[in-house]
C-alpha positions in Angstrom: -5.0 -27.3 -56.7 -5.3 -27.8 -52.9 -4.2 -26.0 -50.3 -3.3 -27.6 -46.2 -4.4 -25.3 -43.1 -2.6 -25.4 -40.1 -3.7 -24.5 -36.7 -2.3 -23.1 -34.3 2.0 -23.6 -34.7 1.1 -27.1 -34.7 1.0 -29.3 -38.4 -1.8 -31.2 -38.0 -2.0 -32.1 -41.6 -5.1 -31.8 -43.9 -8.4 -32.6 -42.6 -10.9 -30.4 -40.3 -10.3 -29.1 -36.6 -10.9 -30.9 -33.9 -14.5 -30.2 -33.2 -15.0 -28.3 -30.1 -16.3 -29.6 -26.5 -20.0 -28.8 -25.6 -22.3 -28.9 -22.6 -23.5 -32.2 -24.3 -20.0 -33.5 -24.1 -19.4 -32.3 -20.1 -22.8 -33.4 -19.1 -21.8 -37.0 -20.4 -18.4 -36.9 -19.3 -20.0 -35.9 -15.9 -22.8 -38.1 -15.7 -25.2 -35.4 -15.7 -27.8 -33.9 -18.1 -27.2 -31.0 -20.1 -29.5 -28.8 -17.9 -28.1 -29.2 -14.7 -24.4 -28.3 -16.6 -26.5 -25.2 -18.2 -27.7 -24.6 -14.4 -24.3 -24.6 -13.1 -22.8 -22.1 -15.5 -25.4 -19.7 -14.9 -25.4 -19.6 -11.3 -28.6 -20.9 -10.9 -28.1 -24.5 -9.4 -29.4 -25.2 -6.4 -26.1 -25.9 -3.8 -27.9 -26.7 -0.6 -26.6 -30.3 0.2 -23.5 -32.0 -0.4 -25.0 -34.0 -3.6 -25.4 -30.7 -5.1 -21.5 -29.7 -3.9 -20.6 -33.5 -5.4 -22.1 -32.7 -8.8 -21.2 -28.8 -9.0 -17.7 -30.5 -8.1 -17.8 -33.7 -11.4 -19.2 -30.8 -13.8 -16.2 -28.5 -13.3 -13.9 -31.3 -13.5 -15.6 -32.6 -16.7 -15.0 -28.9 -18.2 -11.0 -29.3 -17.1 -10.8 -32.3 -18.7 -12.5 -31.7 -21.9 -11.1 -27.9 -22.0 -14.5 -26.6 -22.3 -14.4 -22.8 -22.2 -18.2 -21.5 -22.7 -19.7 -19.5 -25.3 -19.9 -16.2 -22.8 -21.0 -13.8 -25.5 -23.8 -16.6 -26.5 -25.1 -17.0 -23.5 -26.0 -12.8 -22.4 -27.3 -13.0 -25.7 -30.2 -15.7 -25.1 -30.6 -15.0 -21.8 -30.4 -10.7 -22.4 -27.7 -10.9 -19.2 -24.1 -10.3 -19.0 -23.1 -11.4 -15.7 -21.3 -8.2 -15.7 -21.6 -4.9 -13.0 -19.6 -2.1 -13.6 -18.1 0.0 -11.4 -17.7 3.8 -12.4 -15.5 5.6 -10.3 -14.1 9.3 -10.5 -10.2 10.1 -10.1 -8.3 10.4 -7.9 -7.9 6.8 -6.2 -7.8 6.2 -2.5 -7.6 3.4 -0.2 -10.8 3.7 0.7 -12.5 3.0 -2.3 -9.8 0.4 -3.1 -10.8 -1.6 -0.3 -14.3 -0.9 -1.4 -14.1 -2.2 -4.9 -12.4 -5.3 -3.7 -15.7 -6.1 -1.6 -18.0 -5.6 -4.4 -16.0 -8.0 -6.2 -16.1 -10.6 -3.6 -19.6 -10.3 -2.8 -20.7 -9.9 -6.7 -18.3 -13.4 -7.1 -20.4 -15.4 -4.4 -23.6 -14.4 -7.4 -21.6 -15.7 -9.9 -21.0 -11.7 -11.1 -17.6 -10.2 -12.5 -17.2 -6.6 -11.9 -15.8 -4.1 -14.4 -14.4 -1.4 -13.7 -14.7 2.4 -15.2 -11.4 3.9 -14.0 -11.1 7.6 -14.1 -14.6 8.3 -15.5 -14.5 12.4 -15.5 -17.0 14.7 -16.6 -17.4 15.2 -20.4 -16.5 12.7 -23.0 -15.2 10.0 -20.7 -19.0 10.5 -18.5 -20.9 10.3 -22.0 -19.4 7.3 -23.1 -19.9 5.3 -20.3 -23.6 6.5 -20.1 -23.9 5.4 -23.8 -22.0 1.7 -22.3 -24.9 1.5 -20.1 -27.5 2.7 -22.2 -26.4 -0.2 -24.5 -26.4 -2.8 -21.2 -22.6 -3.5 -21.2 -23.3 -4.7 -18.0 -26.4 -6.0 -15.7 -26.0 -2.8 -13.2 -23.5 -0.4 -12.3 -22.5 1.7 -9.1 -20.4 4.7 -8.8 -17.8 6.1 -6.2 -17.0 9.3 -5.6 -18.2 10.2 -8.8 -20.7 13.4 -7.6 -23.5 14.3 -9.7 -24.5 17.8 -8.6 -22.5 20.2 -11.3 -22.2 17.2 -14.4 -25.2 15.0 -14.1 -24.9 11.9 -15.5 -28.4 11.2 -16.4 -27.9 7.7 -14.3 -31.8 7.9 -13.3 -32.7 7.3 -16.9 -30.7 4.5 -17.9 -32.6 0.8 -18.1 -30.1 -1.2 -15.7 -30.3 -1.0 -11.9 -28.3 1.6 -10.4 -27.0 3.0 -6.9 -24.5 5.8 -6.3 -22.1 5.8 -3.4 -22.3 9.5 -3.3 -23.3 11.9 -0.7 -25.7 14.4 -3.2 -27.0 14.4 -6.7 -28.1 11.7 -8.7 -31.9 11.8 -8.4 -34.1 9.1 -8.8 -30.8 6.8 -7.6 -30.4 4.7 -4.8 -27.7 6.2 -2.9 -25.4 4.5 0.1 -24.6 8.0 2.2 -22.2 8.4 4.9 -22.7 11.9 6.3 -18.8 13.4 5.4 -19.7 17.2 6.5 -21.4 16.2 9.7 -18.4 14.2 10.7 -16.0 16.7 9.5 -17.7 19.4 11.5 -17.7 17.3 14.7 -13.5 16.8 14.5 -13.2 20.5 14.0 -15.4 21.2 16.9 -14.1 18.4 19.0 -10.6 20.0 18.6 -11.7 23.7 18.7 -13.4 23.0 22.6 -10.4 21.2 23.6 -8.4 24.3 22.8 -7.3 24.6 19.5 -6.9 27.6 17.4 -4.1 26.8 15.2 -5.1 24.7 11.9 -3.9 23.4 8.4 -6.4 22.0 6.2 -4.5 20.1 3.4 -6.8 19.1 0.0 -5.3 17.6 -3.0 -6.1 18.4 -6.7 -6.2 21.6 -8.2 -8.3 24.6 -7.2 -12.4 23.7 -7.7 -15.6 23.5 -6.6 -15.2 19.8 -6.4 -17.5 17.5 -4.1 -14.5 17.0 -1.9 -14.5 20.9 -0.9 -17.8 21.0 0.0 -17.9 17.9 2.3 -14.4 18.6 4.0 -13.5 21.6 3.6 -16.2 23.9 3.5 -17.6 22.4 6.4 -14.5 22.4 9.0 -13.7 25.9 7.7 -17.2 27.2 9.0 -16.6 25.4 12.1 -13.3 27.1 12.6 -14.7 30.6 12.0 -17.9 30.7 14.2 -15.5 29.8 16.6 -13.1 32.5 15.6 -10.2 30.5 14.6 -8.0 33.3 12.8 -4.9 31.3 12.0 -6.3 28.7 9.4 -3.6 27.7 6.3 -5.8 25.8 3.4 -3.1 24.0 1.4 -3.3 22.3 -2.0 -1.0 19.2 -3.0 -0.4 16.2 -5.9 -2.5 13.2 -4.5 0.0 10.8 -5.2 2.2 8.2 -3.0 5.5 10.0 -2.6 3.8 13.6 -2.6 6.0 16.7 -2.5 5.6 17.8 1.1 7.6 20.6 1.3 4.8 23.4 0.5 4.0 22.0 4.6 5.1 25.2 6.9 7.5 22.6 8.7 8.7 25.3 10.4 5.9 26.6 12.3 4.9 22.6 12.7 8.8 22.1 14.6 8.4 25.0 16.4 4.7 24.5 17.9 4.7 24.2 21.7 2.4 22.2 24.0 0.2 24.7 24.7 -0.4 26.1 21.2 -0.3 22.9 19.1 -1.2 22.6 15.2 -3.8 20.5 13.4 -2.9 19.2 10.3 -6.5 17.8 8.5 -6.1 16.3 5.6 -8.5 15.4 2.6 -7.1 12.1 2.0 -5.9 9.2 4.2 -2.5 8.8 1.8 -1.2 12.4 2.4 -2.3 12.4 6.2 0.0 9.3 6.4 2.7 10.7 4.4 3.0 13.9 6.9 2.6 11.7 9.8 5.1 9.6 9.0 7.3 12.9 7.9 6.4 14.4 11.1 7.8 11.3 12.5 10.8 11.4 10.2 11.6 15.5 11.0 11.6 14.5 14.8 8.3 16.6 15.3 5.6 15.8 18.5 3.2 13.6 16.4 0.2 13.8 19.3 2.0 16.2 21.6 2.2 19.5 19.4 1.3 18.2 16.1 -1.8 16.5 15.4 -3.2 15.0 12.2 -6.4 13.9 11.1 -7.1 12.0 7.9 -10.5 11.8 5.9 -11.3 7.8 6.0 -10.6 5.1 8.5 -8.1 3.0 6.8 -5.6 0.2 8.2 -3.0 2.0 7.5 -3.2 5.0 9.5 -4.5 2.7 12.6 -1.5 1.2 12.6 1.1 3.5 12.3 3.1 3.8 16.1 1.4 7.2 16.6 -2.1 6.1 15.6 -4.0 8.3 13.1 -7.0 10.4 14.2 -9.7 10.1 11.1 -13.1 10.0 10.0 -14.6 7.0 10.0 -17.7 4.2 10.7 -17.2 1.8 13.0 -19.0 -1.4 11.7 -20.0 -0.6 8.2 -21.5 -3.5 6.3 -21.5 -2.5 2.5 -22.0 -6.7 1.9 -25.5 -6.1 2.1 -25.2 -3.5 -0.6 -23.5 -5.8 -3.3 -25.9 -8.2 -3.0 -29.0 -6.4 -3.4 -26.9 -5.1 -6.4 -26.4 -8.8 -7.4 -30.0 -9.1 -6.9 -31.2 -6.0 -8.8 -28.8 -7.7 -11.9 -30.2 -10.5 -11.8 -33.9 -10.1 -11.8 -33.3 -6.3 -13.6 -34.9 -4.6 -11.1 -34.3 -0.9 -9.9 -32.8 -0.7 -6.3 -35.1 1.6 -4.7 -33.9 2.2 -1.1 -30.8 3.3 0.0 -28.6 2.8 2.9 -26.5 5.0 5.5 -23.6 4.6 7.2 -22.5 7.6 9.6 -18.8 8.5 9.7 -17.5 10.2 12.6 -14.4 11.2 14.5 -12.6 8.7 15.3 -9.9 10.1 18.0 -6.7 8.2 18.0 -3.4 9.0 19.8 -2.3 11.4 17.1 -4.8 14.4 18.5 -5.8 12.8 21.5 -3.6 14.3 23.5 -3.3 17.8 22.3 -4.1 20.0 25.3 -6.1 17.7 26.9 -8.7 19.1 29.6 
């Protein structure tokens, strides 16, 4: 007795499946040879001049045509590469390292790279089996944001891929890309504090820690405000999510603040400093007048909101050439071994810019 197999929801009748396109099949389709398809899956064909463009161009349409998907898992496995870089990155999210990940996937794309992403990589289980993901080259290389290595090390130094840490501490024996946080939050609190001053609320989100975040915004603004003998400091902790509860805020103090005794709101996070500007807005408070806020990263947003947002911030930072000396370092397998810097600062915008001005 015999027996039919279908494919697919289709009846085909007896008989084998259509055998399945190959390079051989595009290359001849394309007028090519085999290597030069090979070469232009990998990423490694030549495409100075238009030939090149012309050819890269007849290969891809070949593949269309012939609904040629390669063999992905076949290829890392002759060639020991996965064409992969992951991206570990701690909780929460912000629009900063939003922005940030959409780079590294553009710049990674332009090396023929994907990036994967780690999403909420905590310390503990979630940490170790990522580390045991790299130790097992998931991917080429990896970087991490915001994911600090000080109290939970990650042991990223020892793995075999190349590595680099956007991170301000920790991770020895990593390349790290630094932006000096405390040094720019200490020079918006003193900024502020010469101008005048002396009422403040520092507003972090999470729950209570001795989480990076604390000790690069605010620990170092808090030491600011008491050498200068700032007495009336509120430290605040609230949900990091769009749509926060705001009302833990003293919005009464903030309504009743005059001119000449205005109060700072500094925030930990660019989403909560926009969602109490645009509340102070809402409450028909003096956004820049006698209410200031200041957020932690220089997003879009926040510059263009009608009373612009004071933040921390680089002005020109060019994290492309980070990328691809990570697409370098994954493709040849080589350890990154300098790092880079970008300063932040204070970037002074209308919403504290004219708080008691001298």
């Amino acid at each position: 007795m015999s027996s039919t197999v279908k494919s697919g929801t289709r009846d085909e009748g007896p008989g084998p499946s259509p055998a399945r396109p190959t390079q051989a099949d595009v290359a001849r389709l394309a007028g090519v040879s085999t290597a030069t398809v090979s070469h232009i899956l990998s990423g490694r064909a030549d495409r100075r001049g238009t030939g090149n463009a012309e050819t890269r161009a007849r290969v891809e349409a070949a593949m269309t045509e012939l609904g040629y998907r390669p063999n992905w898992a076949g290829r890392a496995l002759r060639r020991q590469r996965t064409g992969l870089v992951g991206a570990i990155v701690s909780t929460p999210s912000n629009p900063w390292r939003e922005n940030l990940i959409a780079l590294a996937q553009e710049e990674l794309s332009r090396h023929c790279l994907d990036l994967v992403v780690f999403p909420d990589v905590r310390p503990g289980a979630a940490l170790d089996r990522v580390t045991d993901l790299l130790d097992r080259r998931a991917v080429d290389a990896c970087f991490t944001v915001h994911l600090e290595d000080d109290d939970d090390p990650s042991h990223l130094a020892d793995c075999t891929i190349p590595a680099l840490a956007f991170a301000e501490s920790g991770f020895d024996g990593v390349a790290k890309v630094r932006h000096g946080y405390e040094q720019a939050a200490e020079a918006a609190a003193r900024t502020l504090v010469a101008r005048g001053v002396r009422r403040f609320v520092l507003v972090k989100e999470g729950p209570a820690g001795p989480g990076h975040h604390d000790r690069i915004f605010t620990a170092p603004i808090l030491g600011v405000l008491e050498a200068a003998g700032v007495a009336e400091v509120e430290v605040l902790e609230m949900p990091y999510r769009i749509g926060a509860d705001l009302s833990a805020l003293p919005w009464d103090r903030l309504a009743s603040a005059p001119a000449d005794g205005p109060v700072v709101v500094m925030c930990l996070s660019d989403r909560l400093a926009i969602q109490i500007a645009a509340e102070c807005a809402r409450r028909g408070i003096g956004l820049g007048r006698t209410v200031g806020v200041v957020g932690r990263g220089d997003i879009p947003e926040g510059a263009e909101m009608s009373v612009p947002l004071s933040t921390l911030g680089a002005i020109g930072a060019d994290y492309t050439q980070v990328f691809s000396a990570l697409a370098e370092a994954a493709r040849s397998g080589s350890q990154i071994t300098e790092g880079w810097t970008f300063p932040w600062r204070f970037l002074e915008r209308e919403s504290t810019a004219g708080l008691l001005p001298t």
